[in-house]
N, C-alpha and C positions, 0 to 999 in steps of 0.2 A: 504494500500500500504506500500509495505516495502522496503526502496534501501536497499542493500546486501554491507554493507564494504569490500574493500579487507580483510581485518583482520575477519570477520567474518566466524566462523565455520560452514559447512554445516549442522550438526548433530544440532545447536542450533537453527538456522534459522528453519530448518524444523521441530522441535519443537513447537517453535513458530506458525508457519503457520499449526500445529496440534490444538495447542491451542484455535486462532481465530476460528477454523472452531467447535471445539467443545464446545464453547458457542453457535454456533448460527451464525457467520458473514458466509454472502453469495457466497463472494469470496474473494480470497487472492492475490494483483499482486504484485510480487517480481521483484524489478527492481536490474539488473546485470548491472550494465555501464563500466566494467570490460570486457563482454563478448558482451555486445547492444544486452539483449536479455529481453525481459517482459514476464515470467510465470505467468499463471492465475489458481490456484486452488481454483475449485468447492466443493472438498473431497480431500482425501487421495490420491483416484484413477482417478477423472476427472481434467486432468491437459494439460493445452495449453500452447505452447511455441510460442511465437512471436519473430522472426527474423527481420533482417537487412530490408530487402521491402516487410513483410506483414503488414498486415493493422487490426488493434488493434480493434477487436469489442464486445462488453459485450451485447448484445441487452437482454438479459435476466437483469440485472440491470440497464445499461444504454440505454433506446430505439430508436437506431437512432446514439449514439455516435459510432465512427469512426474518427483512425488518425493513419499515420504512424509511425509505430516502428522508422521508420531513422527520424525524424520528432523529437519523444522525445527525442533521444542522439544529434543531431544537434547541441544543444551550448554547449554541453560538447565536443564534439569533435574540436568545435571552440576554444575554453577555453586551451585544450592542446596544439594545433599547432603553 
């Protein structure tokens, strides 16, 4: 998992999440709290966006885990207001 700084370059990040994947890690989730969104890269080219009220599922890594997307941003949104 990677939270994404405001200050972080897109071109490095997605480097990075090139990197993980070509050693071997099985997914990559990049947390945007910037944007309350969790991307999930499989590959290069298999890649999941989770929004504001979907529901975060990896059953391929995690079997059975499930939580809302507005669920993880929650105390950060608390934390701002």
């Amino acid at each position: 998992m990677e939270v994404i700084s405001p200050h972080d370059l897109y071109e490095k990040v997605y480097a990075k999440v090139l990197e993980y994947l070509a050693v071997g890690v099985k997914q990559v989730w990049l947390v945007s709290s910037e944007h309350h969104t969790l991307t999930v890269y499989r590959s290069a080219t298999n890649i999941t966006v989770f929004l504001g009220d979907s529901e975060l599922v990896s059953d391929d890594l995690f079997p059975g885990f499930h939580c809302s997307v507005r669920k993880i941003f929650m105390s950060s949104v608390r934390s701002v207001s």
